[in-house]
Kinemage of the C-alpha trace (Angstrom):
@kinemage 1
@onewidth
@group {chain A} dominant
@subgroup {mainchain}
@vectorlist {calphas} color= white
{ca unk a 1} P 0.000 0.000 0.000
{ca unk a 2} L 1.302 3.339 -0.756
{ca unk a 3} L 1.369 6.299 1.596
{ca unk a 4} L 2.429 9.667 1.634
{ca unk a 5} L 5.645 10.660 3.612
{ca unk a 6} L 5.651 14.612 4.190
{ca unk a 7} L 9.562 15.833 2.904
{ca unk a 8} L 9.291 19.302 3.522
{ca unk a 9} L 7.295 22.442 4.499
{ca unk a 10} L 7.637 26.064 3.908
{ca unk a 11} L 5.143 29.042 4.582
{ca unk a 12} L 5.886 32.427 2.909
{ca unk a 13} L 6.531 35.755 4.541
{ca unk a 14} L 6.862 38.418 2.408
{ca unk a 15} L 9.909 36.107 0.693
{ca unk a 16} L 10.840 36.067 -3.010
{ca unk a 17} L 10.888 32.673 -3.558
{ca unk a 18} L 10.174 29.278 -1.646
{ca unk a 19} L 11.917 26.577 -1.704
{ca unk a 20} L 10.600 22.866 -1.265
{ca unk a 21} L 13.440 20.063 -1.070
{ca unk a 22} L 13.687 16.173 -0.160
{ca unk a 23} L 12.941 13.904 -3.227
{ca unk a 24} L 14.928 11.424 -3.596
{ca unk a 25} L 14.514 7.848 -5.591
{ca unk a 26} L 12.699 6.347 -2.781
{ca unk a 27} L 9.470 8.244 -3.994
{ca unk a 28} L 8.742 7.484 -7.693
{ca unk a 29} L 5.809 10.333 -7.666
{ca unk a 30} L 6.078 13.653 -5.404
{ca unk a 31} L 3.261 16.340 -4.593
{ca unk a 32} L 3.841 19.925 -3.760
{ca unk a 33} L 0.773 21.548 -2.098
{ca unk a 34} L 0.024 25.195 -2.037
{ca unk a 35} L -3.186 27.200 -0.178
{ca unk a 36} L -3.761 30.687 0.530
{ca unk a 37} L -0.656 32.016 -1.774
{ca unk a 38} L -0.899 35.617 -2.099
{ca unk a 39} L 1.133 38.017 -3.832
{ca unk a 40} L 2.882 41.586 -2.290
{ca unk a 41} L 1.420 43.371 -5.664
{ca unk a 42} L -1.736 42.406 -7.710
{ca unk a 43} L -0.919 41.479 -11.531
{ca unk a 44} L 1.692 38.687 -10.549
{ca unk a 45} L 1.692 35.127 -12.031
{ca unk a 46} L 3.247 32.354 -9.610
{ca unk a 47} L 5.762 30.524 -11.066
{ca unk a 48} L 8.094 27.555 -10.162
{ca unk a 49} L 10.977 25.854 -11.576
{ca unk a 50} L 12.517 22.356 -10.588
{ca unk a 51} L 15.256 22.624 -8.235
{ca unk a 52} L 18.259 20.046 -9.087
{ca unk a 53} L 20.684 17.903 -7.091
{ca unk a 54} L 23.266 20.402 -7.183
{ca unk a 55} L 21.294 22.896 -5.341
{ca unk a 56} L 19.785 25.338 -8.289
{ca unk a 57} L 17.305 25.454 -9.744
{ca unk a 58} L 17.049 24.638 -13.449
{ca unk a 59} L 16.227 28.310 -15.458
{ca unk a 60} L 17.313 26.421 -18.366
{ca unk a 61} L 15.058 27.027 -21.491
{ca unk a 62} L 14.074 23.433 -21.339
{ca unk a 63} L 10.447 23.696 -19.806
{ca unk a 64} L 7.620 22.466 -22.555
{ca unk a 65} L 4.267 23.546 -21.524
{ca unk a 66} L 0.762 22.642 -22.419
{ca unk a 67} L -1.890 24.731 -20.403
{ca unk a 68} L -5.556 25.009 -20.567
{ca unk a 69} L -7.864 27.860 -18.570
{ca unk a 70} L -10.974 27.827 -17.358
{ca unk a 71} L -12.706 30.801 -16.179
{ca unk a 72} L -16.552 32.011 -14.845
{ca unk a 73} L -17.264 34.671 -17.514
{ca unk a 74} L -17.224 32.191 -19.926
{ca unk a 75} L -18.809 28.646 -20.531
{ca unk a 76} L -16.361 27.438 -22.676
{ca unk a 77} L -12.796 27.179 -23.636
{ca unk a 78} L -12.951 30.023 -26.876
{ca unk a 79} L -10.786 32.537 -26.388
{ca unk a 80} L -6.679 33.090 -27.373
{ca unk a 81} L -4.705 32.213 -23.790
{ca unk a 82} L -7.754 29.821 -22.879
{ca unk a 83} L -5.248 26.422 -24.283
{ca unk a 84} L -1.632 27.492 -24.639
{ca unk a 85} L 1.123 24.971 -25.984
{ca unk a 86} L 4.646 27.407 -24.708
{ca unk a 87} L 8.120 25.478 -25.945
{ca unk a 88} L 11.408 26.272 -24.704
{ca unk a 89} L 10.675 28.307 -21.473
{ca unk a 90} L 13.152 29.169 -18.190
{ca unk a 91} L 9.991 28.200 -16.195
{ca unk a 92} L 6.857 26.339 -15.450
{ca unk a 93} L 3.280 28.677 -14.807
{ca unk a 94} L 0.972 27.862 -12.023
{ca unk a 95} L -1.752 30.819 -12.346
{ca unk a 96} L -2.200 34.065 -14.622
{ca unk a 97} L -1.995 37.541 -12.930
{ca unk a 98} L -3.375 37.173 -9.540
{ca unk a 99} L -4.904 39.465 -6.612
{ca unk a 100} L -3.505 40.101 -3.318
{ca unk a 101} L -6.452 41.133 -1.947
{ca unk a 102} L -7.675 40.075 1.401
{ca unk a 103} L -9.206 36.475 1.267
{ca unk a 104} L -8.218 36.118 -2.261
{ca unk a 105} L -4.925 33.717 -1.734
{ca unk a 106} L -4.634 30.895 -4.974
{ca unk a 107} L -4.296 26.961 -4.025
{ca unk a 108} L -2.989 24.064 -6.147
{ca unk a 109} L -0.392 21.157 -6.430
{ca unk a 110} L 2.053 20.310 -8.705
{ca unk a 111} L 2.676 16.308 -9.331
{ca unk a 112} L 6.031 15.437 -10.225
{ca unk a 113} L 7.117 12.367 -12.153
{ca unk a 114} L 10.630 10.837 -12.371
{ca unk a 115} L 12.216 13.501 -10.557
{ca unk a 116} L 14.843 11.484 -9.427
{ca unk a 117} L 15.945 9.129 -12.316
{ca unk a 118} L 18.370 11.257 -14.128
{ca unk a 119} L 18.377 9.446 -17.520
{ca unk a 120} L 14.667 10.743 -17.993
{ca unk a 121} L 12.565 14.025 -18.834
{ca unk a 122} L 11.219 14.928 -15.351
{ca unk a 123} L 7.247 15.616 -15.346
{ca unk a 124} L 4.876 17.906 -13.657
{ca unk a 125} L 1.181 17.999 -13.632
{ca unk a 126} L -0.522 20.994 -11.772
{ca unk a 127} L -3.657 22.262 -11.100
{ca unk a 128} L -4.344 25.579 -9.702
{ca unk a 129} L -7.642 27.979 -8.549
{ca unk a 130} L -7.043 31.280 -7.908
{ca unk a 131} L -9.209 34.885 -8.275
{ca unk a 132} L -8.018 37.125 -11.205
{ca unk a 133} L -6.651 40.577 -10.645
{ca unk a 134} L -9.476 42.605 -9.300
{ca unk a 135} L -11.748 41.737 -11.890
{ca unk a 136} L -13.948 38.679 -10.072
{ca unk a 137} L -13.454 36.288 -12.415
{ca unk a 138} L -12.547 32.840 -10.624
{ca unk a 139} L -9.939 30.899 -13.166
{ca unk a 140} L -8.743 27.317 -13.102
{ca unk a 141} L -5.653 26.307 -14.576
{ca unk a 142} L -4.443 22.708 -15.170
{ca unk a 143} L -0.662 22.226 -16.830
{ca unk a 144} L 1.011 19.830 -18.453
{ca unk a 145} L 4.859 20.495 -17.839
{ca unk a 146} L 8.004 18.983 -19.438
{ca unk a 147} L 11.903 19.250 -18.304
{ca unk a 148} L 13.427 18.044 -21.752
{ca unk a 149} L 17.168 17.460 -20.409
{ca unk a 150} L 17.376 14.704 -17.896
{ca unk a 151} L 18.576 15.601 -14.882
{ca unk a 152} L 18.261 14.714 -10.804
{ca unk a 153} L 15.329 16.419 -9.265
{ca unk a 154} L 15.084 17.174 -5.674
{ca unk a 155} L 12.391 19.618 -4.975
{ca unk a 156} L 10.735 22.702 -6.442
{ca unk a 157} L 11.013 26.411 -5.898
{ca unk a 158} L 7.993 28.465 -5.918
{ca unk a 159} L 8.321 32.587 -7.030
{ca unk a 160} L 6.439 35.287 -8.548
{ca unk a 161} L 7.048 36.688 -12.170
{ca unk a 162} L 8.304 39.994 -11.376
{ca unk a 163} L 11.660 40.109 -8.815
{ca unk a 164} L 10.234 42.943 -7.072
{ca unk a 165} L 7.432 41.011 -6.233
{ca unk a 166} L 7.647 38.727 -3.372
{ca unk a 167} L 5.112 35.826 -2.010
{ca unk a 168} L 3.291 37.958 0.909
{ca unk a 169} L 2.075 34.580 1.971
{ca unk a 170} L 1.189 31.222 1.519
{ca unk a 171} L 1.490 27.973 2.612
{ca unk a 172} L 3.709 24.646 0.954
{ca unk a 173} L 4.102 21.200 2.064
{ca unk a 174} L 5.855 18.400 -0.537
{ca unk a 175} L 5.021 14.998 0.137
{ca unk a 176} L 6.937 11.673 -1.617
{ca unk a 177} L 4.369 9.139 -2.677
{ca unk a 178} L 6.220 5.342 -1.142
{ca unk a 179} L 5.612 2.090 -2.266
């Protein structure tokens, strides 16, 4: 029976990026958590990259994306930015400009696949809810995320687009998934 081993936590205080670490190849499949994640300034888009065995994390232009939006104001998927297919990016997207108003904070989890076995692409799934910048409009984003080069894996740092925006708050647990 598999259970869920909690590898790290982090919760965000006015910090520029967060920083989950721990998985190792004991844990085929991972899970990052995130609630109430808010932003310093509205219009920011959380963000996270895969942080490798040597430390950093990977801002190589490696990242394929395939992303689809949902939103309230509309009862379909229609519109350009609804589905997005993004190649060669420094970076993996978990939401579109967000609010950082009071009660407003975005949630998800990111699944990650093969982190640890180095001769593979490593995968991430994510789904994310979160309010849109003011205007009301609840949006759901799920995303389809490939690291082309095969590398080791250990965790995943969180961070808002802009470096003068930091994460105001939020909270972040990463659990490994064990056989």
């Amino acid at each position: 029976m598999s259970k869920f081993v909690e590898l790290s936590r982090g919760t965000a205080d006015d910090d520029g990026t967060l920083t989950l670490t721990g998985i190792t190849s004991d844990y085929p499949v991972a899970i990052a958590y995130f609630t109430d994640v808010v932003p310093i300034d509205n219009y920011a888009d959380l963000q996270y990259r895969f942080r490798e065995s040597s430390g950093s994390d990977n801002s190589n232009a490696n990242y394929n994306i395939v992303q689809s939006n949902l939103r309230t104001d509309r009862s379909s998927i229609t519109a350009q930015y609804d589905q997005l297919g993004l190649s060669d990016r420094d970076r993996a997207f978990l939401s579109g400009s967000i609010t950082n108003d009071a009660n407003k904070g975005m949630m998800g989890y990111i699944k990650i696949y093969n982190a640890s076995n180095s001769s593979e692409p490593t995968h991430g799934l994510s789904k994310s809810s979160f309010m849109s910048d003011g205007s009301g409009i609840n949006l759901s984003q799920v995303e389809g995320t490939i690291l082309r080069e095969a590398s080791t894996v250990t965790g995943v740092t969180f961070f808002f687009d802009s470096p003068s925006c930091n994460i105001e708050s939020g909270d972040f647990i990463l659990y490994g998934l064990k056989n």
